[in-house]
C-alpha positions in Angstrom: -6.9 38.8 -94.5 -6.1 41.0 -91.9 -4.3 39.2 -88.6 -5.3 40.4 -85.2 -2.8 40.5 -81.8 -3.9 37.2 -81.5 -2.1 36.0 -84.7 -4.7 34.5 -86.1 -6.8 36.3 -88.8 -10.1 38.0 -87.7 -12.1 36.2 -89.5 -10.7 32.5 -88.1 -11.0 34.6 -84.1 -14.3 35.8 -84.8 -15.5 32.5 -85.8 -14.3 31.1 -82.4 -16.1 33.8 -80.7 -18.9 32.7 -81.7 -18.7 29.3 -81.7 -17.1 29.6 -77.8 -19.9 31.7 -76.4 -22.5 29.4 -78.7 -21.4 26.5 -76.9 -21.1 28.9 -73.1 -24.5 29.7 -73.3 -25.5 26.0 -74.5 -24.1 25.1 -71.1 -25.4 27.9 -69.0 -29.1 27.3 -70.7 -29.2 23.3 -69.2 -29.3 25.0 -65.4 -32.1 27.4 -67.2 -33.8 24.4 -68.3 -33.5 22.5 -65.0 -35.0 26.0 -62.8 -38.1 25.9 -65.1 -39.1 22.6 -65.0 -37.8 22.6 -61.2 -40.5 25.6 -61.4 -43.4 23.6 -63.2 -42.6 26.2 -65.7 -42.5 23.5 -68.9 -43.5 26.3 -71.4 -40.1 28.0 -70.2 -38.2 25.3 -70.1 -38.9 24.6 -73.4 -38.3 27.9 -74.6 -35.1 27.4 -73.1 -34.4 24.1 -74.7 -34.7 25.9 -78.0 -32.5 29.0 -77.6 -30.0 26.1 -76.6 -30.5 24.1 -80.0 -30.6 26.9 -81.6 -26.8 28.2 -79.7 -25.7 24.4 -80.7 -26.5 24.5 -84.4 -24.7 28.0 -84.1 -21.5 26.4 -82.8 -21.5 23.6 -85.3 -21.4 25.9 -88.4 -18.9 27.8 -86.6 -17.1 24.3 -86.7 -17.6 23.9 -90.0 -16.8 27.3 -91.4 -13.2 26.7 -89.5 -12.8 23.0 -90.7 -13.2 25.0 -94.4 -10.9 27.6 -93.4 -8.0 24.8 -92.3 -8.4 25.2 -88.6 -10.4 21.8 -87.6 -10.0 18.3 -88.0 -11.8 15.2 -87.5 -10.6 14.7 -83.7 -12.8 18.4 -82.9 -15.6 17.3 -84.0 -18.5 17.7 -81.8 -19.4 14.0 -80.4 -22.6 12.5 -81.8 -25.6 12.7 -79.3 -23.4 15.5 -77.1 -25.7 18.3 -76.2 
């Protein structure tokens, strides 16, 4: 595998990419879903709620993938019920 300046391999820094914006965004989208129900806007806000499910799941099998590759262990895992 090729290693970037970072010194880890791409694969392993692309992975936290992801999984680092997933979780960002995750974060960002609970104001979203607070100014849309804030709004009256439930359809939005519910819209919202899904992109940030969907980011979650995202960041999860990001987890995973890295916990195969060797770079996670059982004290990173995401907390039960933690959204």
């Amino acid at each position: 595998m090729a290693t970037g300046e970072t010194g880890f391999d791409d694969v392993t820094f692309d992975l936290v990419s992801v999984q680092y914006h997933s979780l960002k965004a995750g974060h960002d989208y609970g104001q979203y879903v607070r100014d849309a129900r804030n709004a009256g806007k439930d359809d939005i806000a519910e819209f919202f709620e899904q992109v940030m499910a969907e980011d979650s799941a995202r960041a999860k099998k990001c987890h995973e993938f890295l916990k195969a590759l060797g770079g996670g262990t059982d004290q990173t895992s995401p907390q039960q019920g933690a959204n």
